[in-house]
N, C-alpha and C positions, 0 to 999 in steps of 0.2 A: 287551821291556823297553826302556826311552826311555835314549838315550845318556848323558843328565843323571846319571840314577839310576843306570848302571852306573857311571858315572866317582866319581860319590859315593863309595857303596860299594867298588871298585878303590881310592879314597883312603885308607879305613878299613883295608883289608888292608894297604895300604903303610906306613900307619903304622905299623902291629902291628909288621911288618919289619922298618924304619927304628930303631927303637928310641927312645930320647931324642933322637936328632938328626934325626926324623922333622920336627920344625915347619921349621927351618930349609929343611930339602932339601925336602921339600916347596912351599912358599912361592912358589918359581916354577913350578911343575911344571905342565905342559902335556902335551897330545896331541903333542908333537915330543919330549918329552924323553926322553932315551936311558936304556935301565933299567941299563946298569950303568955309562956315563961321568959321564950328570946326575944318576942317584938314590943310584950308588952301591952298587950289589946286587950281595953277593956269593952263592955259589952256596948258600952258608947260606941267605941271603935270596930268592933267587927259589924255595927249596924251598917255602919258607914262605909265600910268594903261589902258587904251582898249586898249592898245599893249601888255601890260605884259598879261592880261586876259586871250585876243585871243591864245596868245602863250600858256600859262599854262593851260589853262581849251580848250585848243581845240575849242574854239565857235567864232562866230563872234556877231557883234552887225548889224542883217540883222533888218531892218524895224524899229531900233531903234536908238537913239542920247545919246550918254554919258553924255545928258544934261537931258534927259529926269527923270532920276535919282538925288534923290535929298540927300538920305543919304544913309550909307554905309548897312542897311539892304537890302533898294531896289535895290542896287549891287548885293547882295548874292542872294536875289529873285530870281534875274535874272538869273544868272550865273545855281543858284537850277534847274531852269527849262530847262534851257539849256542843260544840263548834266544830264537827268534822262534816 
């Protein structure tokens, strides 16, 4: 899958997240931003993105922690390699 389209998608699940204040926080949101000082994710919140992930990209997070991830690139990394 084309990085484009993950990150898409990864956007959609952050919004679900984010809740109403998803447009704002979002808005700058880049491959550097940090998921819980720039986005703002609390552990509610990142439950609810490695659910949405698994669900939408087909993968699990085997041998890995959703902690282990510290911005939203090294999501997509992940997710890239999972899905080749």
């Amino acid at each position: 899958m084309e990085r484009d389209n993950i990150r898409a998608k990864l956007r959609e699940i952050l919004e679900l997240a984010l809740g109403a204040k998803a447009q704002e926080i979002l808005k700058n949101c880049s491959d550097s931003s940090d998921l819980v000082s720039d986005l703002g994710l609390n552990s509610v919140g990142i439950l609810y993105v490695v659910i949405g992930i698994e669900e939408i990209f087909s993968i699990s997070f085997e041998n890995a922690c959703f902690g282990d991830f510290k911005t939203v690139g090294d999501v997509i990394d992940y997710i890239e390699k999972k899905t080749v």
